[in-house]
N, CA, C and O atoms as a GROMACS GRO file, in nm:
protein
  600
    1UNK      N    1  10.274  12.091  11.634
    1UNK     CA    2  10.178  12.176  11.565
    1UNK      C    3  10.133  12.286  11.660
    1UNK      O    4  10.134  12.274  11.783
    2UNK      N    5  10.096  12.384  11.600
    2UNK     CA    6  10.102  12.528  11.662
    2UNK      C    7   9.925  12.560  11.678
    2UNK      O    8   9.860  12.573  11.574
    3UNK      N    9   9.862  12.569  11.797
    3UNK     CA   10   9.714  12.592  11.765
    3UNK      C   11   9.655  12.757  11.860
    3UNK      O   12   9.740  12.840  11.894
    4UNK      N   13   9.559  12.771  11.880
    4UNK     CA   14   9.557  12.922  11.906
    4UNK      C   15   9.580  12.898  12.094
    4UNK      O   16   9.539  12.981  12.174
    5UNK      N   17   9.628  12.814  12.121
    5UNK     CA   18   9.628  12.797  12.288
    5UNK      C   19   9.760  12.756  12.277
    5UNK      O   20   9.788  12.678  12.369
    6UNK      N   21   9.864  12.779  12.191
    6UNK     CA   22   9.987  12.752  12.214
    6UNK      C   23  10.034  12.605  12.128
    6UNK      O   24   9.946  12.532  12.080
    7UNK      N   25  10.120  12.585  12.120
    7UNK     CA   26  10.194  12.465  12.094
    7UNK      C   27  10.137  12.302  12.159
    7UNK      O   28  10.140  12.263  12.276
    8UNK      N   29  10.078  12.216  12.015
    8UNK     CA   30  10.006  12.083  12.088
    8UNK      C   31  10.109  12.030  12.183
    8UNK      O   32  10.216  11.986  12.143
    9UNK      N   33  10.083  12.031  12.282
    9UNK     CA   34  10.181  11.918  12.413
    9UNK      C   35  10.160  11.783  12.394
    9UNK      O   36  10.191  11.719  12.494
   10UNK      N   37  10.117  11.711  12.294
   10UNK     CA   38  10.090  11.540  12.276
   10UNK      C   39  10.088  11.484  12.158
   10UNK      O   40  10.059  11.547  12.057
   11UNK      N   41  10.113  11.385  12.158
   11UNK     CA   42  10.065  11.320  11.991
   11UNK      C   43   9.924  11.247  12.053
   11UNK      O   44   9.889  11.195  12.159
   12UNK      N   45   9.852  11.282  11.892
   12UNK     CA   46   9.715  11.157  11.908
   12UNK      C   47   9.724  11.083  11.856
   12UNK      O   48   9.618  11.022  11.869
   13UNK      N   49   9.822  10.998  11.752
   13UNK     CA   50   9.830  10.882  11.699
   13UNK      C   51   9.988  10.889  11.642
   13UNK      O   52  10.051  10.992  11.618
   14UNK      N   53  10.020  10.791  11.632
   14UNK     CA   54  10.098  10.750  11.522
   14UNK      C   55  10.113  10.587  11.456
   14UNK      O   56  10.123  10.482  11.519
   15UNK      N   57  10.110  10.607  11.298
   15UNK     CA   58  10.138  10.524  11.237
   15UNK      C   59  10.254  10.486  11.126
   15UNK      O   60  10.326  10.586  11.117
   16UNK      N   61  10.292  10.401  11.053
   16UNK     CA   62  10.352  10.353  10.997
   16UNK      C   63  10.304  10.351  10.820
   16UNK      O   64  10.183  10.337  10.808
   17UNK      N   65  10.371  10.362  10.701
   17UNK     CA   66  10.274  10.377  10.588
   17UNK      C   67  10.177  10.499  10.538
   17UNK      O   68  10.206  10.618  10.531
   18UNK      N   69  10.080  10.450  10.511
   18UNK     CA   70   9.966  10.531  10.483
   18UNK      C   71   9.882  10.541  10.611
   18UNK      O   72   9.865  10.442  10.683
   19UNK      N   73   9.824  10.671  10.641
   19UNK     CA   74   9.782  10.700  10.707
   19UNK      C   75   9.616  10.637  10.689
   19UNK      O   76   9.559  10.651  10.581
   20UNK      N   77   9.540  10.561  10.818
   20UNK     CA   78   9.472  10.481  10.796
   20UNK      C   79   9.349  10.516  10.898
   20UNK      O   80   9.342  10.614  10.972
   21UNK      N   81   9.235  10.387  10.880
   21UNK     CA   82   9.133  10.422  10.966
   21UNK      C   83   9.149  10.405  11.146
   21UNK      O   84   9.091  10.463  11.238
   22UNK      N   85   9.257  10.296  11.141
   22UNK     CA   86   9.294  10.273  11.272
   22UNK      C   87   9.358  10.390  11.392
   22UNK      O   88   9.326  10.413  11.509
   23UNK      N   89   9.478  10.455  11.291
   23UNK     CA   90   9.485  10.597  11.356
   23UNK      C   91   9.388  10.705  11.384
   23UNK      O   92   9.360  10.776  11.481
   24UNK      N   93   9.347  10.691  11.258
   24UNK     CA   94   9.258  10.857  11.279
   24UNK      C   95   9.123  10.788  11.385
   24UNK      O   96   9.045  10.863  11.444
   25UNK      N   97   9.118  10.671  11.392
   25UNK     CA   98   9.029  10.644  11.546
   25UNK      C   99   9.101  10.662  11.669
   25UNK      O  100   9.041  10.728  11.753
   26UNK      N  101   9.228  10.614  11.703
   26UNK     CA  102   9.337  10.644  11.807
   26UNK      C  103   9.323  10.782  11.827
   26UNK      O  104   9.286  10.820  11.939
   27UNK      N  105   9.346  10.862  11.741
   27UNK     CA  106   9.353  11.054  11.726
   27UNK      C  107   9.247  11.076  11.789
   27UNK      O  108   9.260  11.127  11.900
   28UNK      N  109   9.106  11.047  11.740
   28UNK     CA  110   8.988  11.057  11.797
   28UNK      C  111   8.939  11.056  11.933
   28UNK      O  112   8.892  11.153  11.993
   29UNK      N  113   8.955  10.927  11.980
   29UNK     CA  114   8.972  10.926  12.136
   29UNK      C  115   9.061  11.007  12.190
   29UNK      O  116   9.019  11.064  12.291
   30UNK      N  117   9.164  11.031  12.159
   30UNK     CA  118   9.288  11.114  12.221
   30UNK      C  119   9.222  11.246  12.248
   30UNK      O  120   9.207  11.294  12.360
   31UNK      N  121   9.184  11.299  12.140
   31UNK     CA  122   9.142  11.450  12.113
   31UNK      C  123   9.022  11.521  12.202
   31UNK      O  124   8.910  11.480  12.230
   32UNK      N  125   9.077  11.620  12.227
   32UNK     CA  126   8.967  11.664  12.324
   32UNK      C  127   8.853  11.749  12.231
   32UNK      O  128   8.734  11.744  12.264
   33UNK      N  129   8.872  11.784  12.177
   33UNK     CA  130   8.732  11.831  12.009
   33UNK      C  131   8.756  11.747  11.934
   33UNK      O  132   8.861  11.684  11.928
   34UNK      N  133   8.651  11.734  11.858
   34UNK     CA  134   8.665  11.643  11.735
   34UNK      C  135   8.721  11.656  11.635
   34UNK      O  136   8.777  11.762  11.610
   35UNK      N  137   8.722  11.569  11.564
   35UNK     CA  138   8.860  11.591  11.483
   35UNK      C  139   8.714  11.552  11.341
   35UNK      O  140   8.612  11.485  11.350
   36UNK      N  141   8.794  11.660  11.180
   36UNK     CA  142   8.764  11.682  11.043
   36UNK      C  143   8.851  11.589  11.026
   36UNK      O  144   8.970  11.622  11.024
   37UNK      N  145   8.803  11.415  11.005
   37UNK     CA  146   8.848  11.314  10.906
   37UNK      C  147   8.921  11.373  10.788
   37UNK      O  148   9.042  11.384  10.772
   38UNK      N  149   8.807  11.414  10.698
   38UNK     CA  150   8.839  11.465  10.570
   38UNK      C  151   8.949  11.600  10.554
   38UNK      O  152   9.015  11.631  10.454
   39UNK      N  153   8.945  11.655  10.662
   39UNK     CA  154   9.062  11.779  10.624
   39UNK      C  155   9.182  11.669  10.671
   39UNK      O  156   9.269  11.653  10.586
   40UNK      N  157   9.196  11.597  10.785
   40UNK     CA  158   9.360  11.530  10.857
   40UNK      C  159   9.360  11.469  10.696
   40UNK      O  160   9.422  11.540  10.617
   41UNK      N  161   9.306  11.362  10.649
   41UNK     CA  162   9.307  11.302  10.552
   41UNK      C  163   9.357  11.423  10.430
   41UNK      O  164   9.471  11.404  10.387
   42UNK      N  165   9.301  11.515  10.385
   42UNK     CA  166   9.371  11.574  10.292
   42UNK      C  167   9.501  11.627  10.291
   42UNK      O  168   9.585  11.640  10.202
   43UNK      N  169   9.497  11.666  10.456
   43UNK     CA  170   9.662  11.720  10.474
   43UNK      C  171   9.761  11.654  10.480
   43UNK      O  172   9.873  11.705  10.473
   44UNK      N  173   9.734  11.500  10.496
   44UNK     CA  174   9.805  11.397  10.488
   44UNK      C  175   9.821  11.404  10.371
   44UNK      O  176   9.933  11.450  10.349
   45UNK      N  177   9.742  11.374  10.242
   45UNK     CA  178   9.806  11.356  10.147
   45UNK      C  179   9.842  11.487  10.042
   45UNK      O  180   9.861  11.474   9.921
   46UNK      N  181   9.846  11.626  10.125
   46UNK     CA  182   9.925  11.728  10.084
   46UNK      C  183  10.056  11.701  10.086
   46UNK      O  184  10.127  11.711   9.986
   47UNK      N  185  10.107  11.657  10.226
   47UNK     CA  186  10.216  11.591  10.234
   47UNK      C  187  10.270  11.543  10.198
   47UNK      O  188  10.388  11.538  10.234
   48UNK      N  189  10.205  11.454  10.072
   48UNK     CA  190  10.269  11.299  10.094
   48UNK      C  191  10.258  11.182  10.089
   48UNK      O  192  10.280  11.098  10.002
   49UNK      N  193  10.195  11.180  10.261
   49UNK     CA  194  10.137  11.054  10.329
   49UNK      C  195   9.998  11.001  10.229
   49UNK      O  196   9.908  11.071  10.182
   50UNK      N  197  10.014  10.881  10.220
   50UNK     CA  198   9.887  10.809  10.138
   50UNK      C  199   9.805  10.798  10.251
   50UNK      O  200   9.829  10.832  10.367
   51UNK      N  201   9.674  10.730  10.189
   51UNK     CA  202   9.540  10.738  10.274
   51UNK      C  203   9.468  10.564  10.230
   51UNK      O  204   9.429  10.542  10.115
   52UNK      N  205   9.461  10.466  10.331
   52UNK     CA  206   9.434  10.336  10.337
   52UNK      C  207   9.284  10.308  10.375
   52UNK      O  208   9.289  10.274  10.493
   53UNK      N  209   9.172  10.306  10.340
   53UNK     CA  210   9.073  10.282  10.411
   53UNK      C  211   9.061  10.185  10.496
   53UNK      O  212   9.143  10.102  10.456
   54UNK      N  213   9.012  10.144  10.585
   54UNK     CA  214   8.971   9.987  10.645
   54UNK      C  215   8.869   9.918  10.506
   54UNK      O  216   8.896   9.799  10.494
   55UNK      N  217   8.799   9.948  10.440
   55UNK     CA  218   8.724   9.924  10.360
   55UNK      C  219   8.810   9.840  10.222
   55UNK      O  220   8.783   9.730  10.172
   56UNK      N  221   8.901   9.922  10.191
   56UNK     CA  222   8.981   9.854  10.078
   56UNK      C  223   9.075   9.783  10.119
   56UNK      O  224   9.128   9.716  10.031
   57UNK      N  225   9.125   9.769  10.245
   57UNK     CA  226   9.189   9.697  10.303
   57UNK      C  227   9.094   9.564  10.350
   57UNK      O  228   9.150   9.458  10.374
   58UNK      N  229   8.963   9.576  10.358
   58UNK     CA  230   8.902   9.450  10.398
   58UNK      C  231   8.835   9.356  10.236
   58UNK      O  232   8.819   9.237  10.208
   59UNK      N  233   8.808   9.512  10.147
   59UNK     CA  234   8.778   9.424   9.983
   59UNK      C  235   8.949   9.349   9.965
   59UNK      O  236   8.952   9.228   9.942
   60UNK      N  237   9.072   9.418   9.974
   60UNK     CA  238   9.193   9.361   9.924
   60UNK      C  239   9.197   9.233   9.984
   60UNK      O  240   9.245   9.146   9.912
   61UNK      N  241   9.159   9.199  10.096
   61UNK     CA  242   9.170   9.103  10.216
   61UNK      C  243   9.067   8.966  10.142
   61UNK      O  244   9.100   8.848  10.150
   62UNK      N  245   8.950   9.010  10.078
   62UNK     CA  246   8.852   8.899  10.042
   62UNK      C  247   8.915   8.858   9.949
   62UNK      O  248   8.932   8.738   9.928
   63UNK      N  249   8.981   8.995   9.845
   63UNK     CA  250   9.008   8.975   9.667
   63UNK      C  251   9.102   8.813   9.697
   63UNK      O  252   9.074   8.701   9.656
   64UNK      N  253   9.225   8.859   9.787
   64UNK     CA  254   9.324   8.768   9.825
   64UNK      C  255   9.225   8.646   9.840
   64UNK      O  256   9.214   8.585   9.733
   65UNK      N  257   9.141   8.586   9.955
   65UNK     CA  258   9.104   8.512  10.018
   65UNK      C  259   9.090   8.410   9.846
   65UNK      O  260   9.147   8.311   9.802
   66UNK      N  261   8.973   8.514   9.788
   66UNK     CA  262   8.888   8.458   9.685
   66UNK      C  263   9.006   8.394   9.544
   66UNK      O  264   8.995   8.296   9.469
   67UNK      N  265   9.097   8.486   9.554
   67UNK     CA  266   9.227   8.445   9.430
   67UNK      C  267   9.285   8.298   9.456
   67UNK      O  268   9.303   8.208   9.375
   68UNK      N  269   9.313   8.303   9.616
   68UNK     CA  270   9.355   8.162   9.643
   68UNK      C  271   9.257   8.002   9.678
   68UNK      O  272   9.287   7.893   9.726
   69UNK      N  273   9.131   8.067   9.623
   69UNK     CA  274   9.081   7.966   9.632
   69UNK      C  275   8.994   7.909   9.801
   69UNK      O  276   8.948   7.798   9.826
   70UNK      N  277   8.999   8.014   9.876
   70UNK     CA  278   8.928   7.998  10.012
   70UNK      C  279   8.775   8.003  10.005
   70UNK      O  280   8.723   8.098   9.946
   71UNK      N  281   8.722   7.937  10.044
   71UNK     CA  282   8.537   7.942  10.052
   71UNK      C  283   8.521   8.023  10.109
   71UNK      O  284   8.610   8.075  10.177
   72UNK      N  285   8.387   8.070  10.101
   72UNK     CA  286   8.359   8.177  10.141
   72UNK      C  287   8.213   8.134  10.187
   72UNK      O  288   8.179   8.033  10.125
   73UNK      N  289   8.103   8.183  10.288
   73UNK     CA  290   8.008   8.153  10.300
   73UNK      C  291   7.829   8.173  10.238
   73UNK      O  292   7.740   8.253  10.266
   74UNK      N  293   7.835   8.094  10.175
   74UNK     CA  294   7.718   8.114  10.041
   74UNK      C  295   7.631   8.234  10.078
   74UNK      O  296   7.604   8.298   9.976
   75UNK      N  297   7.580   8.287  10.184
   75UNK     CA  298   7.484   8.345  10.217
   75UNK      C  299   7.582   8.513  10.179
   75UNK      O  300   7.537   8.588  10.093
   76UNK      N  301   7.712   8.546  10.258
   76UNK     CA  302   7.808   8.638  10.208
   76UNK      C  303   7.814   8.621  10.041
   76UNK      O  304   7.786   8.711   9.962
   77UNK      N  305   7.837   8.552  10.022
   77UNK     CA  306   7.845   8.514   9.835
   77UNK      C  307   7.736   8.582   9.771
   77UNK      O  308   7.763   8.657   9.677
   78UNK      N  309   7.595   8.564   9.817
   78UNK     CA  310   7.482   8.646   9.774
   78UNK      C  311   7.488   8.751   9.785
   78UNK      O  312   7.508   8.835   9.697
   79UNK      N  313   7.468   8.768   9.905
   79UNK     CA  314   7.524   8.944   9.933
   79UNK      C  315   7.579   8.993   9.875
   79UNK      O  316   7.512   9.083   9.824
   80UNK      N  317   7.704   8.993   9.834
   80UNK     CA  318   7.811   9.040   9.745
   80UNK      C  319   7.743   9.041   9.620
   80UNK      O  320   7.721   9.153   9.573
   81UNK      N  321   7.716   8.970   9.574
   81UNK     CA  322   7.649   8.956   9.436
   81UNK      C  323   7.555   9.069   9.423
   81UNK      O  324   7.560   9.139   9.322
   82UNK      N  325   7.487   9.089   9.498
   82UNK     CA  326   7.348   9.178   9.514
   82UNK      C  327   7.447   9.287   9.517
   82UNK      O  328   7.464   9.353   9.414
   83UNK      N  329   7.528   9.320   9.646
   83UNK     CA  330   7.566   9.443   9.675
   83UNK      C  331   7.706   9.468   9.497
   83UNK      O  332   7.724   9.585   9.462
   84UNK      N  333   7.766   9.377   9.430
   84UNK     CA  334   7.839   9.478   9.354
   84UNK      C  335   7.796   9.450   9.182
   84UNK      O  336   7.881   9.458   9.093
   85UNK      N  337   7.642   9.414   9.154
   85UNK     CA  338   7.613   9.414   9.037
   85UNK      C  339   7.576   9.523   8.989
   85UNK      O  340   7.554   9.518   8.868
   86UNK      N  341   7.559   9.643   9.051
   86UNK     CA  342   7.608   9.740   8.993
   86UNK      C  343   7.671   9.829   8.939
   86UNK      O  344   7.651   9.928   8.868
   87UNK      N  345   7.814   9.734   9.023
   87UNK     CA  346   7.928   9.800   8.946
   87UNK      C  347   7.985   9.729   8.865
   87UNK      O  348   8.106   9.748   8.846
   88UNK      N  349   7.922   9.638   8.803
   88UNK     CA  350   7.952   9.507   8.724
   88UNK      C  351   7.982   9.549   8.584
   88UNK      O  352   8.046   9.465   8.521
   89UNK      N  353   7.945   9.685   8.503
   89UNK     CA  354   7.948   9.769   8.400
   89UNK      C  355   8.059   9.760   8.313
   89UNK      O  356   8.084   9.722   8.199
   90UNK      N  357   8.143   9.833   8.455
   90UNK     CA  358   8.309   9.868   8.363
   90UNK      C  359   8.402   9.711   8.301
   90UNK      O  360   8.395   9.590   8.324
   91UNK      N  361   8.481   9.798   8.217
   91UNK     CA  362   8.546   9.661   8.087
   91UNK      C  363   8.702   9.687   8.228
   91UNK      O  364   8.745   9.792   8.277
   92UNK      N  365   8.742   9.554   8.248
   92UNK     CA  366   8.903   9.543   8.280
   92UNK      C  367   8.999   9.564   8.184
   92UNK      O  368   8.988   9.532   8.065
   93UNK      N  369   9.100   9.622   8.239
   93UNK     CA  370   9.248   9.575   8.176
   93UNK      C  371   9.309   9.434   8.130
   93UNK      O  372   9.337   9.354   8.220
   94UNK      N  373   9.324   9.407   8.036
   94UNK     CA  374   9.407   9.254   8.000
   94UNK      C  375   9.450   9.204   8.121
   94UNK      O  376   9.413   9.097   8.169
   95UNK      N  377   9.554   9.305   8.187
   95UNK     CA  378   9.703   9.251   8.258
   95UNK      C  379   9.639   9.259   8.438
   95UNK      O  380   9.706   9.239   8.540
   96UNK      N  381   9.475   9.297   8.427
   96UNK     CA  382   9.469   9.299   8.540
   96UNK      C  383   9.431   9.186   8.618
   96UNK      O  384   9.372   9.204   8.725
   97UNK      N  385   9.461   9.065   8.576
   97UNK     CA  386   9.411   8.942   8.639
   97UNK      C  387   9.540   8.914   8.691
   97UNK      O  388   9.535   8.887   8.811
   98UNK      N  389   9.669   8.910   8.636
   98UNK     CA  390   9.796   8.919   8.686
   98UNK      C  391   9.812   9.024   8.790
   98UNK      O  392   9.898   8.986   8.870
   99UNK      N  393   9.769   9.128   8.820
   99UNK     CA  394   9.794   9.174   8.934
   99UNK      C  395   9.714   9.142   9.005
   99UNK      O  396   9.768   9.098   9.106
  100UNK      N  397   9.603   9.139   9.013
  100UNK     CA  398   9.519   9.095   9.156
  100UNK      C  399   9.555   8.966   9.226
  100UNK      O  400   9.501   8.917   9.325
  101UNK      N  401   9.659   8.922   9.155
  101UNK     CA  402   9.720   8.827   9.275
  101UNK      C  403   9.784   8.913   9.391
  101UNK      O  404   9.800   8.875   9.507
  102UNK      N  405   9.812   9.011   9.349
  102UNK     CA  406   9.920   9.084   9.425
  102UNK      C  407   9.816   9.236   9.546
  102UNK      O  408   9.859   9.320   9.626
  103UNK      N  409   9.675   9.201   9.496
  103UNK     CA  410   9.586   9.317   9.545
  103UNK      C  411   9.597   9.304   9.732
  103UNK      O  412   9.621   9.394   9.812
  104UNK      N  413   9.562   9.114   9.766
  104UNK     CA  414   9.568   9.154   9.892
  104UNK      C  415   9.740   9.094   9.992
  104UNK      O  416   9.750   9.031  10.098
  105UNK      N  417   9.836   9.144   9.908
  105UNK     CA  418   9.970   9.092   9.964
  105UNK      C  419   9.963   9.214  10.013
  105UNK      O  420   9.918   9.323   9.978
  106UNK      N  421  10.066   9.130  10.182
  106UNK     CA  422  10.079   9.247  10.230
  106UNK      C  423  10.268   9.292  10.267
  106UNK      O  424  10.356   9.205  10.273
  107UNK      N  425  10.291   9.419  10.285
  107UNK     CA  426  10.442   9.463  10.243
  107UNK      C  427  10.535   9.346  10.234
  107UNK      O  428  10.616   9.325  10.143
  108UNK      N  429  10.503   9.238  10.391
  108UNK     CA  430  10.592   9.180  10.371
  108UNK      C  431  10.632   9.091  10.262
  108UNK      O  432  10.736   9.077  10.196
  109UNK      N  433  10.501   9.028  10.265
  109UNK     CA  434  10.481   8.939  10.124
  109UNK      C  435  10.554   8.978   9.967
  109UNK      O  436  10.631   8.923   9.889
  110UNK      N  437  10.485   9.096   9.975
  110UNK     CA  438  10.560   9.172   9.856
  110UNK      C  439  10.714   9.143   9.896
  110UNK      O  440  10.790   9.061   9.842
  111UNK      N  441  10.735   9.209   9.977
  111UNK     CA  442  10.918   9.224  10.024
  111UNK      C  443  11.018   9.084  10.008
  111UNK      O  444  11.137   9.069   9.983
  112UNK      N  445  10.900   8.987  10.040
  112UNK     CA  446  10.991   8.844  10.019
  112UNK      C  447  11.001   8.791   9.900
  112UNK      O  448  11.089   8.711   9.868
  113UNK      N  449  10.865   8.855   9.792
  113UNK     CA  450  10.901   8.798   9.692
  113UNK      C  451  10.991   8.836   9.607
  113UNK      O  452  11.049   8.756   9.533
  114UNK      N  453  11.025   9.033   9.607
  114UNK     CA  454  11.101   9.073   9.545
  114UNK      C  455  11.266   9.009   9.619
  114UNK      O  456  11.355   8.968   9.545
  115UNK      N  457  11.276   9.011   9.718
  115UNK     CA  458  11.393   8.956   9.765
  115UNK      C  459  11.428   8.772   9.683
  115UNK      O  460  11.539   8.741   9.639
  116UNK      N  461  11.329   8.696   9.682
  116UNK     CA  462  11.327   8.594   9.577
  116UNK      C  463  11.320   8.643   9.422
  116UNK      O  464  11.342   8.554   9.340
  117UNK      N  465  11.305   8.716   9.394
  117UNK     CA  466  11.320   8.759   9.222
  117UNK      C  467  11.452   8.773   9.247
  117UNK      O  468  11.524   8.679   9.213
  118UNK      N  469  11.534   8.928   9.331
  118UNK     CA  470  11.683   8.939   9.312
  118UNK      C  471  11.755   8.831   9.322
  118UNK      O  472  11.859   8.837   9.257
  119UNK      N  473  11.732   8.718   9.390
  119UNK     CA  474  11.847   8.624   9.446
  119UNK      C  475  11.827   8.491   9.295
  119UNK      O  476  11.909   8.418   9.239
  120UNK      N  477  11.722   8.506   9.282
  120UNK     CA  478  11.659   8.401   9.146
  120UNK      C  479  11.812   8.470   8.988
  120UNK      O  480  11.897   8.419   8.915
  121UNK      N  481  11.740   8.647   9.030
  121UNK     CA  482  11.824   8.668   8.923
  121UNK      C  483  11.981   8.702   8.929
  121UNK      O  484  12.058   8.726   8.836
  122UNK      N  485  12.006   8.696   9.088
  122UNK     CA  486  12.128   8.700   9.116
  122UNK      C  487  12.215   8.552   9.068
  122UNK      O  488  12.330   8.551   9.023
  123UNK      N  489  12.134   8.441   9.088
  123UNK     CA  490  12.169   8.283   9.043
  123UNK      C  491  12.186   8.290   8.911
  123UNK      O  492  12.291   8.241   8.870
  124UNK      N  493  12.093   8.350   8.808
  124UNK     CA  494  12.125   8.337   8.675
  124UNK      C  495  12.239   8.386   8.615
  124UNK      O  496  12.288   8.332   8.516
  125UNK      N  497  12.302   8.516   8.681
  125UNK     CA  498  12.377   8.609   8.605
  125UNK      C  499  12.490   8.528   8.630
  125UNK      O  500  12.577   8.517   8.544
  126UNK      N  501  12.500   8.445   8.783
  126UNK     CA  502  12.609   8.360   8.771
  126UNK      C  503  12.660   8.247   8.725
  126UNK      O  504  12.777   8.213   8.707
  127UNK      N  505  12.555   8.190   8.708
  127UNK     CA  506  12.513   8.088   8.626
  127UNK      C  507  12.600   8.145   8.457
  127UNK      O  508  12.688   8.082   8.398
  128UNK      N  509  12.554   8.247   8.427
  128UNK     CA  510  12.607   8.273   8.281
  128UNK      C  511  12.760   8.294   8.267
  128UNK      O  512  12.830   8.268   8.169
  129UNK      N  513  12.812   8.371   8.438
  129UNK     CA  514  12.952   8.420   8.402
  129UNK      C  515  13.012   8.253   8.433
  129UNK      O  516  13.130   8.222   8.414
  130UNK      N  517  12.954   8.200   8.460
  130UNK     CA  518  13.055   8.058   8.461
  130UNK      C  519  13.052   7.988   8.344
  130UNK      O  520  13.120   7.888   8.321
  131UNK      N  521  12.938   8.060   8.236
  131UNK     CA  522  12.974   7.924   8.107
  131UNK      C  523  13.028   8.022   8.059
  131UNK      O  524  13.089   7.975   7.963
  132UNK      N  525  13.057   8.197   8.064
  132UNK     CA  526  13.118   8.237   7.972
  132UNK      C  527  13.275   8.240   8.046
  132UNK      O  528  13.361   8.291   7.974
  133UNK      N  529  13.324   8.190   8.183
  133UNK     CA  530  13.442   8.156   8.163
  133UNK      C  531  13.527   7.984   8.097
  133UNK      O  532  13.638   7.932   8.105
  134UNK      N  533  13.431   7.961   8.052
  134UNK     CA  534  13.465   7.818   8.003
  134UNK      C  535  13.550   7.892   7.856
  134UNK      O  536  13.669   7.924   7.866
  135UNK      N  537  13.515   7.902   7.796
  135UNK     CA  538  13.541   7.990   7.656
  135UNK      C  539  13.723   8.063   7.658
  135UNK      O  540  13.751   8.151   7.741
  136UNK      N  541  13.788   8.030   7.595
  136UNK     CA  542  13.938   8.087   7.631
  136UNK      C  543  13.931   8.227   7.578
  136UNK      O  544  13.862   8.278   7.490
  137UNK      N  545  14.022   8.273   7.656
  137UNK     CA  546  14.034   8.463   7.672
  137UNK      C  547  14.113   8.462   7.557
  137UNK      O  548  14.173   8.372   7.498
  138UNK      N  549  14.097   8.629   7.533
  138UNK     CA  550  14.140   8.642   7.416
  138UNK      C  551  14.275   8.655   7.422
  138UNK      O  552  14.332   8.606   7.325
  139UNK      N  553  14.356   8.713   7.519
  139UNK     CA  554  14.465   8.700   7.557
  139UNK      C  555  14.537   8.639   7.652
  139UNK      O  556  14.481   8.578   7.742
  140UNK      N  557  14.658   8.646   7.643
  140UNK     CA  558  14.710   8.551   7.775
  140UNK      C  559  14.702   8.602   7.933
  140UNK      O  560  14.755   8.702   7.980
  141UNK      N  561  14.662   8.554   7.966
  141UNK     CA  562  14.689   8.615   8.131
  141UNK      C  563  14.831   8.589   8.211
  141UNK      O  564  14.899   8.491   8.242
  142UNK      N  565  14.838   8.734   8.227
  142UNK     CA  566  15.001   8.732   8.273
  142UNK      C  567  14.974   8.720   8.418
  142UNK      O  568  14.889   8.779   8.485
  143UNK      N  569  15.057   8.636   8.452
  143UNK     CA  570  15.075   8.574   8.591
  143UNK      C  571  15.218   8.625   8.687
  143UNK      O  572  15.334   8.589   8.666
  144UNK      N  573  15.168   8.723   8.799
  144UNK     CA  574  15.300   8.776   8.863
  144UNK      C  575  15.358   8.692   8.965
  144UNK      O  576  15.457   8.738   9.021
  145UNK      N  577  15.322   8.595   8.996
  145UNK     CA  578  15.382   8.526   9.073
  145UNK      C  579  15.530   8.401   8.979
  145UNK      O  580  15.643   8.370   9.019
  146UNK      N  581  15.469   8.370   8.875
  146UNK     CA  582  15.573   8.306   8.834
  146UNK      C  583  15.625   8.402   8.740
  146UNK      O  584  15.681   8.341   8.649
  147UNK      N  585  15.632   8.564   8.720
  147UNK     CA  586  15.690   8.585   8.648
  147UNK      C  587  15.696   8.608   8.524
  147UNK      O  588  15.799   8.650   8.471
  148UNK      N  589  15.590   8.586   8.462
  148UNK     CA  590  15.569   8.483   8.309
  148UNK      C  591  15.440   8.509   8.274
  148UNK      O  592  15.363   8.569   8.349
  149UNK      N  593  15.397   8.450   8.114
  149UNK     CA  594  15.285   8.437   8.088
  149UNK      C  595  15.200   8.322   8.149
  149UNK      O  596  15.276   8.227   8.132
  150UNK      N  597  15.103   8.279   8.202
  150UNK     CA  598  15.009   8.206   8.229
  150UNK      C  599  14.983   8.111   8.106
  150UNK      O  600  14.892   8.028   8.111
   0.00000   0.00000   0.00000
């Protein structure tokens, strides 16, 4: 990047994904002026690059905890209660209880399960071409080794 003192000589962060709170703190320290959160953040996603809070990454982190059934500590439990009955208002989606299983998975998780769906549905398709070779062909299969029909 090009600034009025010439060409930046360094990187101040780099990450992986969406651009997140952990970098743009790395950048921070790095930087010798301070750095406009909100402009890096928009130019990121001029780009492109998505934008991860630590915040929704720590609600995705409870949603998970709370989906699978982990306790949580009664006194936090209140809190929460207090802090999101105000946003208690809005109506959900039907189908959104089926995804919030999936709110605090993280890539890999995702990645293993879709890799278990393909191989699940890789088993079935074979599964089918073997009962549909049980079934006799419609024609004969000519066989070049003996010459002949099969």
């Amino acid at each position: 990047m090009r600034t009025e003192r010439g060409p930046r000589s360094r990187m101040l962060a780099s990450f992986r994904g969406a651009l997140n709170d952990q970098a743009l703190d790395e950048a921070a320290r790095k930087a010798v002026r301070p750095l406009d959160r909100k402009d890096l953040i928009a130019k990121a996603q001029t780009m492109g690059v998505g934008w991860t809070s630590s915040t929704s990454a720590a609600a995705r982190q409870l949603v998970k905890r709370l989906r699978r059934g982990r306790p949580l500590d009664p006194v936090l439990v209140a809190l929460l209660k207090e802090s999101l009955s105000g946003m208690l208002g809005a109506e959900l989606a039907d189908d959104l209880d089926e995804a919030a299983d999936w709110v605090g998975a993280s890539d890999e998780e995702r990645g293993a399960t879709l890799r278990g769906l393909l191989r699940l549905s890789d088993a079935i398709a074979r599964s089918r071409d073997a009962l549909s070779r049980g079934q006799r062909e419609p024609y004969p299969r000519i066989d070049s080794e003996h010459h002949g029909v099969a």
